[in-house]
C-alpha positions in Angstrom: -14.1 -21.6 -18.1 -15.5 -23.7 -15.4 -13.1 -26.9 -15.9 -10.3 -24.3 -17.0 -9.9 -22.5 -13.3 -10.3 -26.3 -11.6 -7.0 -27.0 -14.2 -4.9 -23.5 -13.1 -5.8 -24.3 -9.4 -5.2 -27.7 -9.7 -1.2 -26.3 -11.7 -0.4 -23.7 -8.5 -1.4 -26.9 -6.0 1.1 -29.0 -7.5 4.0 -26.3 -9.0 4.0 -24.1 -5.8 2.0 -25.8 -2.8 3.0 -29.2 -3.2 6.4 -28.4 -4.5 8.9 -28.7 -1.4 12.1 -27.9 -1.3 12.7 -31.9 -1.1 11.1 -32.8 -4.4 12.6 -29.6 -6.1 15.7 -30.9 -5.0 15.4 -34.8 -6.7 14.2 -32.8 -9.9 17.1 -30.7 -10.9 19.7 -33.4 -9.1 18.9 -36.3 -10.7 18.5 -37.3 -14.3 14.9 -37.7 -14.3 14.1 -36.2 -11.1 11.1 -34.1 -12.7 9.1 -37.9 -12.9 8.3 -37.3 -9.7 7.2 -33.3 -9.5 5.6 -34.2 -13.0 3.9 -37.2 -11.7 2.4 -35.1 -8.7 1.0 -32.5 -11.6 -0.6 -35.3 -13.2 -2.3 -36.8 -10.4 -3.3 -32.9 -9.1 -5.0 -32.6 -12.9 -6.8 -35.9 -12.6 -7.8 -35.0 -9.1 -9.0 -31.9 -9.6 -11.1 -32.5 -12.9 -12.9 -35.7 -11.3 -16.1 -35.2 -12.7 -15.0 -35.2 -16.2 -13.2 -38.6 -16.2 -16.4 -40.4 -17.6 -14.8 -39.0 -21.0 -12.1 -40.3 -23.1 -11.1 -36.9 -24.7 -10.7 -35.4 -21.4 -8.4 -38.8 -19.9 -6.2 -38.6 -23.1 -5.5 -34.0 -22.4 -4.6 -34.8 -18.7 -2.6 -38.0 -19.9 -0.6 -35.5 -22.7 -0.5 -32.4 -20.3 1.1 -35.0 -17.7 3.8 -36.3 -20.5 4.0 -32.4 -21.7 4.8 -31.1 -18.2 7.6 -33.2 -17.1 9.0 -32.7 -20.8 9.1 -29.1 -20.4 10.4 -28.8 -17.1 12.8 -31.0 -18.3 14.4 -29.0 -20.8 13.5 -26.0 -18.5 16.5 -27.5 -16.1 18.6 -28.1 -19.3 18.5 -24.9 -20.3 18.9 -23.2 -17.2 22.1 -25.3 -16.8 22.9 -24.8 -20.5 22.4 -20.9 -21.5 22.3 -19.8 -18.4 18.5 -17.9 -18.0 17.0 -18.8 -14.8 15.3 -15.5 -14.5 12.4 -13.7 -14.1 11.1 -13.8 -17.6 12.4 -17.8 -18.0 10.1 -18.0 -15.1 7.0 -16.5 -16.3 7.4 -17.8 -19.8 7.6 -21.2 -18.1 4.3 -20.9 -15.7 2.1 -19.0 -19.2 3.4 -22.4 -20.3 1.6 -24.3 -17.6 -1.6 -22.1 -17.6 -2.0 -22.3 -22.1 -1.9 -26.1 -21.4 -4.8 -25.8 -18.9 -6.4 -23.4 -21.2 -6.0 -25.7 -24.0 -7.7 -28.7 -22.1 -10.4 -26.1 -21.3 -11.0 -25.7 -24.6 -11.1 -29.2 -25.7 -13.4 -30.3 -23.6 -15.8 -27.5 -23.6 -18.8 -29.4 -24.6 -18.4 -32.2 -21.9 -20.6 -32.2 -18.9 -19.2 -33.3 -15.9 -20.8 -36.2 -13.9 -22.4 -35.6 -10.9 -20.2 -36.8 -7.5 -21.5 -39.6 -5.5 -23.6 -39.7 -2.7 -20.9 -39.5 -0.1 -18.6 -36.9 -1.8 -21.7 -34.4 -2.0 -19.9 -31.8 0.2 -17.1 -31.8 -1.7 -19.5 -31.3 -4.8 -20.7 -28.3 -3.1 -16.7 -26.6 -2.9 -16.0 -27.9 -6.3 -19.0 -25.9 -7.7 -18.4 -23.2 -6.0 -17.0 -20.4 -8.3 -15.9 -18.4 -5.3 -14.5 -20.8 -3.3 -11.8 -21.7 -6.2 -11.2 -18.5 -7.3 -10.1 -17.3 -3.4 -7.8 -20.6 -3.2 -6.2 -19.5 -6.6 -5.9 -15.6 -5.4 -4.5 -17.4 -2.1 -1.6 -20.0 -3.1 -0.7 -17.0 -5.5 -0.4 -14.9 -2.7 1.2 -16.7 -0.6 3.6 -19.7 -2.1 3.7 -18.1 -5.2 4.8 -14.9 -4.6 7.3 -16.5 -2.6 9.3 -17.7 -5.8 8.2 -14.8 -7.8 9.8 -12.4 -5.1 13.1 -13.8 -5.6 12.8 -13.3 -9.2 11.9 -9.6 -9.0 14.8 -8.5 -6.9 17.2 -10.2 -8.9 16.1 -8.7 -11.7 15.4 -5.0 -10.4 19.3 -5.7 -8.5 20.5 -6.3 -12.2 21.7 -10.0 -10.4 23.6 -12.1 -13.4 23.9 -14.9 -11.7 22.5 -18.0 -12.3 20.2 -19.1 -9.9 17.8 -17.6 -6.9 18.5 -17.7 -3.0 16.2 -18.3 -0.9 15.2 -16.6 2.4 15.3 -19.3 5.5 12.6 -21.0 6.9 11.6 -18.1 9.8 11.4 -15.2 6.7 9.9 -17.7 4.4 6.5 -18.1 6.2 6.4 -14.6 7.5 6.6 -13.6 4.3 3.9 -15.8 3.3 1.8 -15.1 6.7 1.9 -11.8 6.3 1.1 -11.4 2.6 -2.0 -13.7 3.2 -3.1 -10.8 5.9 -2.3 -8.0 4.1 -4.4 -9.4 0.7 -7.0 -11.1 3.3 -7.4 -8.0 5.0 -8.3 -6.2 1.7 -10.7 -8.6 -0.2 -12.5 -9.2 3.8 -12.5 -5.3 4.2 -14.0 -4.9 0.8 -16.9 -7.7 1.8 -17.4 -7.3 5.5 -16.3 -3.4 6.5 -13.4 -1.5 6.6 -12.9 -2.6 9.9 -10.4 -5.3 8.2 -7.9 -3.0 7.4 -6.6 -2.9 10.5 -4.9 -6.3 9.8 -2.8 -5.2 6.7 -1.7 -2.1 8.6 -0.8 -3.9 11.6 1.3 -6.4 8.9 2.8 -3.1 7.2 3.8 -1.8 11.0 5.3 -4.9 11.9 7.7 -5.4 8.6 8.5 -1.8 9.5 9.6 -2.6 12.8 11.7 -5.7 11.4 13.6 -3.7 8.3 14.6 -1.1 11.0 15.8 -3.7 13.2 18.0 -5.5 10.2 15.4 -8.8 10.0 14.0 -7.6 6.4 15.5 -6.5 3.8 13.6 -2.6 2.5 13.4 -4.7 -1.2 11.7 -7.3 0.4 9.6 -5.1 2.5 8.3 -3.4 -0.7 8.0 -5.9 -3.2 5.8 -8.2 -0.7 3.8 -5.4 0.2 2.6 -3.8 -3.0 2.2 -7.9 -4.1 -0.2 -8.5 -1.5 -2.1 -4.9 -1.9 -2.6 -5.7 -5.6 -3.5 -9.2 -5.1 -6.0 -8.4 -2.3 -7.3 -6.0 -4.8 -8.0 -8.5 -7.3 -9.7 -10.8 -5.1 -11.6 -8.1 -4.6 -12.7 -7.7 -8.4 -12.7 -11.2 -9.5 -14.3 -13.2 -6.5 
């Protein structure tokens, strides 16, 4: 499981954190747009399983799950453009995709050791080993970029929305949205660690969404969905870290 969560964090980095609106853009325009999206998973995968490059077995998963994500999220955008279901369960079908990949490299390699890191990357060794560390900045990019996407995908769905396709919220609603979610689920897994003095900060997040759905800044769905996100995700950074 150890190389396994270094894989899934090193997936969210490059599908959610590292995927801007630019690069989504030259992946669906252009014929093979997703080279470049796919290229930046790859690297991410290397990157992030470092110690484990002294092995061939573990080169030649990373080199397939590079080949095997830009493949898929090819004929991800074909379909979409095809059949028509760019929705919520598309989605998730598409990301258990990405994570069975990392689970299967995981696998693989379970009996390879990785190397230690040199002399003048030993403080990086000490966040890479760090169990807690990795699991937070998983929790966290799920929290924050991830529910971002996700969010859109829920209220099209619970809208009954048929059309093909997601909007997104501008710039301004975009990061509050993702500020404020990071609060709400700090707030909880800090409160759970350091005193409950920390839930003043999600309460002063719920009061302020309050104060911009009455003024007509947030939509109530938005509001909601966000919310209950971040509460359960702060909850399970409370559990699993």
């Amino acid at each position: 499981m150890f190389l396994f969560w270094r894989l899934l964090l090193a997936h969210l980095t490059a599908d959610f954190l590292l995927q801007t609106n630019g690069i989504f853009k030259i992946k669906v325009k252009y014929s093979w747009g997703v080279l470049l999206h796919g290229s930046i998973a790859g690297l991410c995968g290397f990157l992030f399983a470092l110690p484990y490059l002294h092995n061939r077995i573990v080169i030649a998963f990373l080199v397939i799950s590079w080949v095997v994500h830009i493949f898929q999220d090819k004929a991800k955008i074909i379909i979409n453009l095809h059949v028509e279901r760019n929705n919520l369960w598309t989605f998730l079908f598409d990301q258990l995709l990405h994570v069975s990949v990392a689970a299967v490299i995981a696998v693989g390699c379970f009996k390879v050791n990785p190397d230690p890191f040199p002399a003048c990357l030993s403080r990086l060794e000490k966040i890479y080993n760090d169990p807690k560390l990795v699991m937070v900045a998983i929790w966290l990019i799920v929290l924050t970029y991830g529910m971002f996407v996700l969010q859109e995908y829920i209220k099209k769905t619970i809208k009954g929305d048929k059309k093909e396709g997601v909007t997104f919220p501008g710039l301004l609603m975009k990061y509050y949205g993702i500020g404020s979610r990071a609060v709400i689920g700090l707030g909880i897994f800090l409160a759970g660690a350091y005193g409950q003095a920390w839930y003043i900060l999600p309460l002063l997040m719920f009061l302020a969404g309050f104060i911009l759905v009455k003024n007509g800044k947030m939509g109530v769905l938005d509001y909601r969905i966000s919310g209950i996100a971040a509460v359960l995700i702060g909850v399970l950074m409370r559990l699993t870290v």
